[in-house]
C-alpha positions in Angstrom: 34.5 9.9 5.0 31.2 9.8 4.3 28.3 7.7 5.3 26.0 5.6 3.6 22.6 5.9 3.8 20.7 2.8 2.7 17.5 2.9 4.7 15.8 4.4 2.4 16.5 1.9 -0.2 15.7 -1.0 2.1 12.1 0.6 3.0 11.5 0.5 -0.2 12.4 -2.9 -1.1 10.7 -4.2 2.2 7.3 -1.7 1.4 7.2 -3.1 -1.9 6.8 -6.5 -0.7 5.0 -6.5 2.2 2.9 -3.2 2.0 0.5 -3.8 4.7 3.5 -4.4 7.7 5.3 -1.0 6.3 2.1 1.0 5.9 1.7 0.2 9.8 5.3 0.5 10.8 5.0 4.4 8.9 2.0 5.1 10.7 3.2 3.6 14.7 7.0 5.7 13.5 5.9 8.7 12.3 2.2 9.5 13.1 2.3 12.7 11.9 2.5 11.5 8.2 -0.3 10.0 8.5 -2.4 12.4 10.4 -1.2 15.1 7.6 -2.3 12.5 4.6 -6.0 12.0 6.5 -8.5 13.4 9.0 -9.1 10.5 11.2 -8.4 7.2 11.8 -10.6 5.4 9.9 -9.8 6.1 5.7 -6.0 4.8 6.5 -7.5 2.0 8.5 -9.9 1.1 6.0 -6.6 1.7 3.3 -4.7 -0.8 5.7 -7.1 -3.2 5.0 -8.0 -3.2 1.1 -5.6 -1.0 -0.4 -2.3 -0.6 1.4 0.1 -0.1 -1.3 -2.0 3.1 -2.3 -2.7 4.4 1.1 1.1 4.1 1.7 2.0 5.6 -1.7 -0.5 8.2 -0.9 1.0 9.0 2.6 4.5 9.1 1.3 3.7 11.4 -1.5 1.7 13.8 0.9 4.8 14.7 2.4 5.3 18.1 0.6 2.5 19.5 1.6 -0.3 17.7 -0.9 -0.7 15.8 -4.0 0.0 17.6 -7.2 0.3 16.6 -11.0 1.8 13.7 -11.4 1.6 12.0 -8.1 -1.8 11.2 -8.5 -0.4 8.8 -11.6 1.2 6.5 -8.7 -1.4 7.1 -6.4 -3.4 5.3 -9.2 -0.5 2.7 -10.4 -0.7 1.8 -7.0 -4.0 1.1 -6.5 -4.0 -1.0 -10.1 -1.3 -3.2 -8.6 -3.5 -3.5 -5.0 -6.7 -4.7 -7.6 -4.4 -7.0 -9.8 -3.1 -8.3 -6.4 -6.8 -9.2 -5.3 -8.0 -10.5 -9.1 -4.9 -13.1 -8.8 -5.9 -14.1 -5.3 -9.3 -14.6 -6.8 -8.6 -16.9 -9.6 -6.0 -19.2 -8.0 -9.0 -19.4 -4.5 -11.4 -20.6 -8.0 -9.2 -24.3 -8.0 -9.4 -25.0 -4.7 -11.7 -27.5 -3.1 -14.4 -26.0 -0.8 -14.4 -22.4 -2.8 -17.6 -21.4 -4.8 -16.9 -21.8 -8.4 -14.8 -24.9 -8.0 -16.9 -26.8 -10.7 -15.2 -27.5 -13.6 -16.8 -27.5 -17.0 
């Protein structure tokens, strides 16, 4: 018989929603990754913080050894959706009361 493997499939469903928690969960699991992807500390804590869904993507993808050719195209897709994800938060923070730019025309 033989066995399913589904983890995979679930780390990618839970990464895709809540980047931040699985970018830290890869990096307290398997360190190495992440010491492979960067020098120090620092860039994937600073990637934690404003871009975790490219920092993750980027860590994944630096697996084999490096980005080449194409994986640079969702290292960038990524970081589009991180930016769109800050632009939304931005415009729905522009309706509410006590935020600068609240005055409506």
């Amino acid at each position: 018989m033989r066995e399913r493997n589904d983890m995979g499939c679930l780390f990618a469903l839970f990464a895709g929603v809540f980047p931040r928690f699985a970018l830290l969960i890869v990096w307290i699991a398997r360190p190495r990754l992440v010491d492979e992807a960067f020098d120090g500390w620092f860039w994937p804590l600073l990637g934690l913080v404003f871009l975790p869904f490219a920092t993750l993507m980027y860590v994944i993808l630096h697996t084999g050894g490096g980005l080449t050719g194409f994986d640079w195209f969702w290292v960038f897709f990524a970081g589009i959706l991180d930016l769109a994800h800050w632009g939304a938060s931005w415009t729905q923070r522009r309706g509410m009361p006590g935020y600068p730019g609240t005055a409506r025309v």
